[in-house]
C-alpha positions as CSV (number, residue, x, y, z in Angstrom):
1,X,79.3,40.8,116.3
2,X,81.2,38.0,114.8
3,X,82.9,35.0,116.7
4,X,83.3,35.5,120.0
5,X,84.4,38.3,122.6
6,X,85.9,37.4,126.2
7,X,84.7,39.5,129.6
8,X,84.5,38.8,133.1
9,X,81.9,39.5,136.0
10,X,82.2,42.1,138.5
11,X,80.4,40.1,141.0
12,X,84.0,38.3,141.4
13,X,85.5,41.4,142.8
14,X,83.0,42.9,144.9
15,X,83.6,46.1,146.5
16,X,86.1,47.1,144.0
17,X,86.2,50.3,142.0
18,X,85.3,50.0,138.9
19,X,88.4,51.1,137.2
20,X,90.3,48.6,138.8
21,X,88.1,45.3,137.7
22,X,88.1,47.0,134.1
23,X,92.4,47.6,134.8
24,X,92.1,43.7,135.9
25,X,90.1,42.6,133.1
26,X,92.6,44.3,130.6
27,X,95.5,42.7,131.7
28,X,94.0,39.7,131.2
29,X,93.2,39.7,127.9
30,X,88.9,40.5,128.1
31,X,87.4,42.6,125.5
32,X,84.8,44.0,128.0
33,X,83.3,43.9,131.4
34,X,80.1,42.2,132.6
35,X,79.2,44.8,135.5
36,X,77.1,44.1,138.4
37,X,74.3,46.5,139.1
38,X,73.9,46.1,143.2
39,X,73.3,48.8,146.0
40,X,76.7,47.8,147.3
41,X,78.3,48.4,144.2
42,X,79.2,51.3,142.1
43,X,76.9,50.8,139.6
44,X,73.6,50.7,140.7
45,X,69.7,51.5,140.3
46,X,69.0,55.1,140.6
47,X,72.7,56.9,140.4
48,X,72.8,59.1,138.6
49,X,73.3,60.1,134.8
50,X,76.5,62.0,135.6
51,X,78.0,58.9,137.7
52,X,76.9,56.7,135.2
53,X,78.5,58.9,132.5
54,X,81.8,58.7,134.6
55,X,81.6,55.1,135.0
56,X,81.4,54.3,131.2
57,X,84.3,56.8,131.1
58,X,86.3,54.5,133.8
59,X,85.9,51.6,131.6
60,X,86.1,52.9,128.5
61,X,89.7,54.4,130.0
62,X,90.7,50.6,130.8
63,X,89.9,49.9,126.9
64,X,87.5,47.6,127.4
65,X,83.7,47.6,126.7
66,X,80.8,47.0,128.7
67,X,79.8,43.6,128.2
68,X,76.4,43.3,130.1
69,X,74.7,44.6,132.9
70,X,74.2,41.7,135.6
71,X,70.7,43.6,137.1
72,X,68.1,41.3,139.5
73,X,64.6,41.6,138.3
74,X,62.6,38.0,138.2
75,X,60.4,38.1,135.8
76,X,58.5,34.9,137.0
77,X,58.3,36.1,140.5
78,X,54.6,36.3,142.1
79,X,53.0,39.5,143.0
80,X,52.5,42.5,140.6
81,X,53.1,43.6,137.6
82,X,54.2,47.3,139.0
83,X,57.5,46.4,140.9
84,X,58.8,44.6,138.5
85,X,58.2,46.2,135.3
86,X,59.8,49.3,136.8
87,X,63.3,47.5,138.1
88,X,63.1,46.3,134.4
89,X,63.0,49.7,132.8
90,X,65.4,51.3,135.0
91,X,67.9,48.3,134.3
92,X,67.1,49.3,130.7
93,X,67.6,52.9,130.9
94,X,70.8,52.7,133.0
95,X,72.0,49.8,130.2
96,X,71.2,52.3,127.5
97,X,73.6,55.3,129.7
98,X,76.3,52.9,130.0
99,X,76.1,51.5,126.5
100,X,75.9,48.3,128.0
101,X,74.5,46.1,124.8
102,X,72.3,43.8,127.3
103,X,70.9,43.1,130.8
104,X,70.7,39.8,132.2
105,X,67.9,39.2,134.7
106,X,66.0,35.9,136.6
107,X,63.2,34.1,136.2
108,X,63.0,33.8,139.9
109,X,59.6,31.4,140.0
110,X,58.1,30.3,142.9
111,X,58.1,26.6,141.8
112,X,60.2,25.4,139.3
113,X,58.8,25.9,135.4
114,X,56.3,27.9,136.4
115,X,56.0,30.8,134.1
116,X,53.9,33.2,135.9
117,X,53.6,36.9,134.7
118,X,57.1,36.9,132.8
119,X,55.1,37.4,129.2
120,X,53.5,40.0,130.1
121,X,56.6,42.1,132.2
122,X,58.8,41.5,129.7
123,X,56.6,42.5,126.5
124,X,55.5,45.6,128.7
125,X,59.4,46.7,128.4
126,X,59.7,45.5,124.9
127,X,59.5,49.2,123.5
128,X,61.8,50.5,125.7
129,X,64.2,47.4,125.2
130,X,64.0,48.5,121.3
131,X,64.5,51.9,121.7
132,X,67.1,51.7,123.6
133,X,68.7,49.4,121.4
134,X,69.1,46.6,124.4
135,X,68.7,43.1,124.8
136,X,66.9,41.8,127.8
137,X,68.9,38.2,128.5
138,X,66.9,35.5,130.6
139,X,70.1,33.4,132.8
140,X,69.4,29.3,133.0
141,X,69.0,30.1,136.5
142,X,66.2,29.2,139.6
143,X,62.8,28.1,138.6
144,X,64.1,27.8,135.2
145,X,67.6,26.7,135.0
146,X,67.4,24.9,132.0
147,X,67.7,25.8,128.2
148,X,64.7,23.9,127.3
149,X,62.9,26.2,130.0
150,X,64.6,29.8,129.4
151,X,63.6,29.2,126.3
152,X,60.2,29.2,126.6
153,X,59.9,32.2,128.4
154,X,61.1,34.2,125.6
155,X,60.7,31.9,122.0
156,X,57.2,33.9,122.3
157,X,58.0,36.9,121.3
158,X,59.9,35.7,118.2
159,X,63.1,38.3,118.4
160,X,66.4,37.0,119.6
161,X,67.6,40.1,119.1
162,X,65.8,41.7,122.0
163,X,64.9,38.8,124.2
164,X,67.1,36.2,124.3
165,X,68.8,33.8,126.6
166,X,71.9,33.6,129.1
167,X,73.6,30.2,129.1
168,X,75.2,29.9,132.8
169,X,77.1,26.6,132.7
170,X,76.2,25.6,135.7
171,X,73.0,25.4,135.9
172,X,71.3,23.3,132.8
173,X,74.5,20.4,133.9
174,X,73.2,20.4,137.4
175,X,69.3,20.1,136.8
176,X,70.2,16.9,134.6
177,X,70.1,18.9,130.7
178,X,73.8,18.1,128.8
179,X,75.1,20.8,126.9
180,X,73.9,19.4,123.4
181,X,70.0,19.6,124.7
182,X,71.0,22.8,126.2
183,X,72.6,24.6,122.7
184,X,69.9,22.9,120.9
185,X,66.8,24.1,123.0
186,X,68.3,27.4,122.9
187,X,69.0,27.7,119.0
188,X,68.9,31.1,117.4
189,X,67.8,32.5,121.3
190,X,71.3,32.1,123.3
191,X,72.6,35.6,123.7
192,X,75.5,35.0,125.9
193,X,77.9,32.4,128.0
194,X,79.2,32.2,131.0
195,X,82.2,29.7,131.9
196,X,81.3,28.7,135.6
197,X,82.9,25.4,137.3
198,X,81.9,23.4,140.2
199,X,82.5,19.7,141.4
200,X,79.2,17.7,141.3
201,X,77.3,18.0,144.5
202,X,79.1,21.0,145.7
203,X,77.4,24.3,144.7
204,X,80.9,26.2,145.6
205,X,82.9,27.7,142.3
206,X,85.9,26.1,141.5
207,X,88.6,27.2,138.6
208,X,87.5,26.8,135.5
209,X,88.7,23.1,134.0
210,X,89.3,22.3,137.8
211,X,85.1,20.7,138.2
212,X,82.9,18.6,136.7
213,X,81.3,20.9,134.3
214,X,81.4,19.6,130.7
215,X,83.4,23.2,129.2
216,X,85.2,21.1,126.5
217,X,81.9,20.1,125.3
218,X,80.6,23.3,126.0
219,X,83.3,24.6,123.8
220,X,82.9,22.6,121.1
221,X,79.1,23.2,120.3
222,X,79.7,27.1,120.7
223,X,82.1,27.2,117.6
224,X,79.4,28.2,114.7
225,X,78.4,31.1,117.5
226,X,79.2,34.3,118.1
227,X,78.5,36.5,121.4
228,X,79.9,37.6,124.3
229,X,81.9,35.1,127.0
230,X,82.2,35.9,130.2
231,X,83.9,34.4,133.4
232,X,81.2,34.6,136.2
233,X,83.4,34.2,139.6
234,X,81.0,34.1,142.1
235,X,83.4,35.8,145.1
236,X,80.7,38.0,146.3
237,X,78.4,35.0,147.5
238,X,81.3,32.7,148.7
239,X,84.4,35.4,149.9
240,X,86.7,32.8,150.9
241,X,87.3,32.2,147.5
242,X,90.3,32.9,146.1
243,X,90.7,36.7,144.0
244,X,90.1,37.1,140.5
245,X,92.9,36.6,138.4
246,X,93.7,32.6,139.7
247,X,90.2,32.0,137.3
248,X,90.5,34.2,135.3
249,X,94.1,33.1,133.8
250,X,92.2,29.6,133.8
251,X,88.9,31.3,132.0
252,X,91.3,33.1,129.4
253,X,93.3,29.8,128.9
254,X,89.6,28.3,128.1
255,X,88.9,31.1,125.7
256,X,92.2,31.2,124.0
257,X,91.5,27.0,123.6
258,X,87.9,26.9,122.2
259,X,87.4,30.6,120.8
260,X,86.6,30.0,116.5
């Protein structure tokens, strides 16, 4: 992939079907579709391969691709290896019967920057990640939301093309890291973007350009990169905000301003 493409999040139209977000994301200019995997959600762990066969087709039918697959592992969590490793894979395997290019998972520490058992989780899916040609995408999230800190937890195993990182906007700004330390500390290892806005001190989304998030800057030190952006509208976890399209015309208008 050169430059950059544009998608949106499903987790801003939660509940519904999957043809409509992908008719939604269409008509507003997005190359492809970030899809939650959830158990309220169409997709999910566990349906099966004809479902997820039809869902490809749904999205496919929208012209649009499939941009990532927003799964829930944390890799970092405590306890063992067994649970986690397995939610891993199947995000993997479902990725791979989607053709969904990467999943995007947590680090999801007990105490911020601590590391835990993520090494050893995410090498024990590394041949699976391979074969199934997907990247596994660490978010700036949690116990590790900055870049300096995503980083670490996959800079060991030395392929960006596997194990890389998911810059979340939000996140790095809010722990204190700007977003030149954050594009630095990430380097050859950020995967993907997502545009996010809030005001300081209030966790609640607002329209892109409409917070405090530094996206101009943001913007500006993506130019020599080239990936996937995606609007992550966080309607599922705050349903009083308003539908999709208000930030996603705003998200598009972002693109369209800062895209190489």
């Amino acid at each position: 992939m050169t430059g950059w493409r544009f998608a949106v999040s499903t987790l801003g139209a939660p509940g519904v079907p999957l043809a409509d977000s992908a008719r939604v994301a269409a008509e507003h200019g997005c190359h492809g579709l970030e899809v939650r995997v959830h158990p309220d959600e169409e997709v999910h762990l566990g349906m099966s391969p004809v479902r997820a066969a039809r869902a490809r087709d749904r999205i496919a039918d929208a012209g649009v691709a499939v941009a990532c697959l927003a799964g829930y592992p944390k890799v970092c969590r405590p306890g063992p290896d067994g649970p986690v490793v397995d939610e891993l894979r199947a995000l993997v395997e479902l990725a791979a019967s989607l053709g969904a290019p990467s999943v995007r998972v947590f680090p999801g520490g007990e105490r911020p920057g601590e590391d835990g058992r993520a090494s050893q989780r995410i090498a024990a899916v590394l041949p699976d990640l391979r074969s199934a040609g997907v990247r596994l995408l660490v978010e700036t999230h949690d116990s590790h939301p900055t870049g300096a800190a995503a980083r670490r937890l996959v800079a060991p195993f030395g392929d960006p093309g596997r194990v890389a990182v998911l810059w979340d906007a939000v996140h790095p700004w809010r722990a204190g890291e700007p977003p030149e330390r954050t594009r630095a500390s990430l380097g050859e290892y950020l995967g993907y973007f997502q545009v996010k806005d809030v005001a300081a001190g209030d966790p609640t989304p607002v329209v892109p350009g409409a917070g405090d998030v530094p996206l101009a800057r943001c913007g500006r030190l993506l130019a020599d990169w080239s990936g996937w952006v995606s609007l992550e509208w966080e309607r599922a976890w705050y349903p009083d905000l308003a539908p999709l399209p208000a930030p996603l015309r705003a998200a598009a208008d972002w693109y369209a301003r800062w895209r190489p």
